[in-house]
N, C-alpha and C positions, 0 to 999 in steps of 0.2 A: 518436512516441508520443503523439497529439492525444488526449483525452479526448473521446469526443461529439462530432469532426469530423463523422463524416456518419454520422447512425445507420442502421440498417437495420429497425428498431423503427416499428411505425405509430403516428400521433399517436392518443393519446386522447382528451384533453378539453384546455381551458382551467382550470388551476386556479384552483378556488378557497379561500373560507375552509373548509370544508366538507368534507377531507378523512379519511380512515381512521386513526384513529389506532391505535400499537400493531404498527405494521407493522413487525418486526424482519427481520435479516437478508438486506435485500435491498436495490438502487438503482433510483434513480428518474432515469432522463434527460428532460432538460426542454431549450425554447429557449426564446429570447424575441427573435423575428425584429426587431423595433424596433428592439432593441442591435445586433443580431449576433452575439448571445453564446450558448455550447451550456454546459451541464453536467452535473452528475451531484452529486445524493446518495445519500449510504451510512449506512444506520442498522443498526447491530452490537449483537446482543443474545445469547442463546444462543451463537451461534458463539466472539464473542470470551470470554464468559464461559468455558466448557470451555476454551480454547487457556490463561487467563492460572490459572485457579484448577488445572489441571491438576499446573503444575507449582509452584504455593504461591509465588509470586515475590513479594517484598518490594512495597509498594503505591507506589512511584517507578519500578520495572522494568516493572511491570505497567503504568501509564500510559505509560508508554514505548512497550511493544511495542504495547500496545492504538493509539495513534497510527501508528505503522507497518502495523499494521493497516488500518487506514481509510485509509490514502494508499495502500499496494497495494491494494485493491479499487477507490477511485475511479480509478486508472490502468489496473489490470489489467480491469476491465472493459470499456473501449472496445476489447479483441482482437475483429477480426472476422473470428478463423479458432480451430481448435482449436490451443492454444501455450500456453506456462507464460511469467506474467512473475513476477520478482522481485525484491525487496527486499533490497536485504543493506549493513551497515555495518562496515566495522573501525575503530576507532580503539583508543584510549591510556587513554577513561575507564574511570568503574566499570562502564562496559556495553562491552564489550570488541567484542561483535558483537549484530548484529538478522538475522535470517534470515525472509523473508515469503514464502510462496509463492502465486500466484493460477494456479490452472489452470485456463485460459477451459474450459466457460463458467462455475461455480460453482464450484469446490472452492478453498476456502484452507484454509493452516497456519502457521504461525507458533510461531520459539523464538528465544532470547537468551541469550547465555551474559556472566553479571556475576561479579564479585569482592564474594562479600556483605560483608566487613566493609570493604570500602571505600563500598560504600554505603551501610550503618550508621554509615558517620562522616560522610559530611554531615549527621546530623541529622534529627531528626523534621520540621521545619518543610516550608514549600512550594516542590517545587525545578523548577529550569530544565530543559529538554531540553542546554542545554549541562553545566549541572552532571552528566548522569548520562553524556553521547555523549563529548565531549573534541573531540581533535582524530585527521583520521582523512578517511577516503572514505567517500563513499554512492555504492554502483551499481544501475542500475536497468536489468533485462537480458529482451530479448524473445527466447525462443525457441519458435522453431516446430519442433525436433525435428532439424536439421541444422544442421551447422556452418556454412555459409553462408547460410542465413536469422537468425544468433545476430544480435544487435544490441544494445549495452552503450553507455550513457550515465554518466561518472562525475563526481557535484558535490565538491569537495574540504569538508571538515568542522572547522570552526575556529570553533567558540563560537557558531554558528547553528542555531536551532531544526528539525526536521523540516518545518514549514511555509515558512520561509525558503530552509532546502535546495531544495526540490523549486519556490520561486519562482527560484531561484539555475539551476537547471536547464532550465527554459523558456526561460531567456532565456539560455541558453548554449549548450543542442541545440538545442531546438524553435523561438527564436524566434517565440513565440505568447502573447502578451498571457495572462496566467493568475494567476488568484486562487486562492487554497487556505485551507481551515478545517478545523481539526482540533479534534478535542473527545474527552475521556475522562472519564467519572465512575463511582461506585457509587451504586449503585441502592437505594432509599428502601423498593422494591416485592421482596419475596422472592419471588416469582410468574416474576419477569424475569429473576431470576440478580443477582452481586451488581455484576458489571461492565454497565458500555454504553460504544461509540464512535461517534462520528460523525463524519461529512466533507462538504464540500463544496466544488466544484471550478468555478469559472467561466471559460471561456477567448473572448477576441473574435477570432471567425472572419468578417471581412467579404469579401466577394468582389474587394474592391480591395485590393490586397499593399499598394500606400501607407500607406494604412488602417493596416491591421497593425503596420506597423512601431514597431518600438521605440524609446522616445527615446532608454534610456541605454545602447545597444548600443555597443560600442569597436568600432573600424573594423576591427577582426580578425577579427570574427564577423556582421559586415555581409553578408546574403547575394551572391553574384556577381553583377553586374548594378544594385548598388543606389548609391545615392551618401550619402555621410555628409554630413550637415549639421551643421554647425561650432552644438555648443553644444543637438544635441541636433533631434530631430523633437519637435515638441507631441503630446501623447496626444490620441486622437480623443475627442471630448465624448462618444460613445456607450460609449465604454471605461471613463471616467471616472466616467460615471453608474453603470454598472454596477461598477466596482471600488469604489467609495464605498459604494454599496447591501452589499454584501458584506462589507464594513466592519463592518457594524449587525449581524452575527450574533452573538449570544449561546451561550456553550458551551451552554448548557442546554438551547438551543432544537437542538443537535444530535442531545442523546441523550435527554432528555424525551420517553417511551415514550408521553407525551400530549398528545403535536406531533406531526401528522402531516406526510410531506416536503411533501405538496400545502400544508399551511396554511403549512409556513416560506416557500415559496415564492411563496403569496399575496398573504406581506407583503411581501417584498421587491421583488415586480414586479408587481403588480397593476395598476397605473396603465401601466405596458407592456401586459399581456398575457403571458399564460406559459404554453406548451404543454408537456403531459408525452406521455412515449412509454411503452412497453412497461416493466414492473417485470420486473428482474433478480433473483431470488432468489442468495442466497448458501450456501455451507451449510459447516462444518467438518469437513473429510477429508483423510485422509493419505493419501500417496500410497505409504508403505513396503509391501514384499510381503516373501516368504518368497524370490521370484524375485531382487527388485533385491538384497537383503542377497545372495544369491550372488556376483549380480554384482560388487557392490563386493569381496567376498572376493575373489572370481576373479579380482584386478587385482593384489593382495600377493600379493610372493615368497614362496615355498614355507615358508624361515625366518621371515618374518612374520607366517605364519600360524599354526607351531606358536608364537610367542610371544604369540598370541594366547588361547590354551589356556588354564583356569582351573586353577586346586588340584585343582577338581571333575573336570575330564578331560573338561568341556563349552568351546566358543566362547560364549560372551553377548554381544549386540549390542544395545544397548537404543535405539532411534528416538528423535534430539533431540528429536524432535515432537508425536509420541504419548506417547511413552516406554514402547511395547509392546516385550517380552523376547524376543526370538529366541536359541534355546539350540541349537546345533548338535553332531555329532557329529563329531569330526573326524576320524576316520577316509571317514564316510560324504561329506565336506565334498572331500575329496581324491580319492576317488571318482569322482564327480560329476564333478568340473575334471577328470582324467585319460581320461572320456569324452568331453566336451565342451572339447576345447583351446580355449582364447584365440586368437580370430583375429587 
């Protein structure tokens, strides 16, 4: 799951100060051959605003999801085939689950299911990603539409941040040197909506595997073929430069609708050099029909579906996502399935 391993995007320009600002909803992949290093920013404006204001989510849920947000796009966009990746967490906090979905090339959605008055009892003040997650699993799952192309990575969730997770994850799948920046805020600007997120992703791809290699990998996830060095490999100076640089990011500078990704990326590598590629538009879409809601019906036993039945003598299905209403007939619902058996 490489972020920006080899893009298929042609180089644009060298950035500079002198970028577009205002550029919502879409990623920017960039390199900076000097390092080695490839990545990707994602600046979320419209899209995640409709996903978090849709369903009124307490303003600690919403930074929540909106961060999961921006980590599935900066991941899910390096598919370089049509497949859905996802997001998803369970745990024990007052956020119970996170649900992201990225369906290359552009379509996300995203929903969270919390316990509001366990939220309301942390408090107004400013809170952690662990205060709201607990403890619990993060899975991050590529599918290309068969069960044997499925591919599931799982980080375990014990009082570390979304950005930590998914640093926890690199180096426990991927084994690939990787920096992560997440940012969430509300917006100053009513033009822009009242949310923004942003992300950014650095990973060192040198063409020598030594290179690469990790210093504080345990000898169980050492690839085959490698030898552990007692006490740890040294980080490569190229790595280093680059994962410090990345350090210097300011939240602001991720979702400030008047920073363009070209100008953040000016400053941080200019003195390198830093090529962008092709812009990624994003855009916010569900993926519910009137087709897949059968489907899932058509999976419950006969009895489960008349207990699905309302007062009203309708089925109601409401989309975690959208939250569009599908009212069914249930007679016409049994129908349907009685024509079309389950294979």
């Amino acid at each position: 799951m490489t972020s920006g391993h080899q893009s298929q995007s042609q180089p644009q320009h060298a950035a500079t100060g002198n970028g577009h600002a205002g550029e919502d909803d879409a990623v920017l992949p960039f390199a900076v051959e000097a390092l080695d290093v490839r990545g990707r920013i994602v600046r979320l404006g419209p899209a995640v605003d409709t996903i978090l204001r849709r369903h009124g989510y307490p303003d600690p849920v919403a930074r929540l999801l909106g961060e999961a947000a921006a980590l599935t796009v900066l991941l899910g966009s390096s598919l370089k085939f049509d497949g859905r990746f996802q997001l998803q967490t369970k745990t024990d906090g007052p956020v119970a689950m996170i649900v992201v979905d990225f369906e290359a090339p552009d379509r996300l959605r995203a929903t969270a299911r919390f316990a509001p008055e366990r939220v309301a009892a942390l408090g107004a003040g400013p809170l952690k990603d662990r205060d709201l997650i607990g403890a619990g699993h993060l899975a991050m799952t590529i599918d290309q539409g068969t069960a044997s192309s499925r591919y599931q990575g799982v980080v375990a969730l014990d009082g570390q941040s979304l950005e930590e997770a998914a640093h926890q994850y690199f180096r426990q799948s991927e084994q690939i040197p990787t920096q992560v920046r997440l940012a969430v805020a509300e917006s100053l600007e009513e033009s822009t909506g009242r949310w923004r997120a942003g992300g950014l992703i650095v990973q060192f791809l040198p063409q020598s595997v030594d290179r690469a290699r990790l210093a504080d990998l345990p000898p169980g996830d050492i690839p085959e073929g490698h030898v552990h060095l007692s006490g740890g490999a040294p980080e490569d100076d190229a790595w280093v430069e680059a994962r410090s640089l990345v350090a210097t990011v300011e939240d602001h500078e991720l979702v400030d609708p008047n920073v363009s990704s070209e100008r953040l990326l000016y400053r941080l590598f200019h003195e390198r050099g830093v090529r962008v590629f092709d812009r990624q538009t994003v855009q916010e879409t569900c993926r519910c029909s009137q087709a897949r809601v059968m489907g899932m019906i058509r999976s419950f036993s006969p009895q489960e579906r008349h207990d699905m039945v309302a007062d009203d003598g309708r089925i109601v299905i409401t989309c975690e996502f959208c939250s569009r209403r599908y009212e069914l007939d249930p007679q016409a619902v049994e129908a349907e399935i009685a024509e079309q058996p389950r294979q």
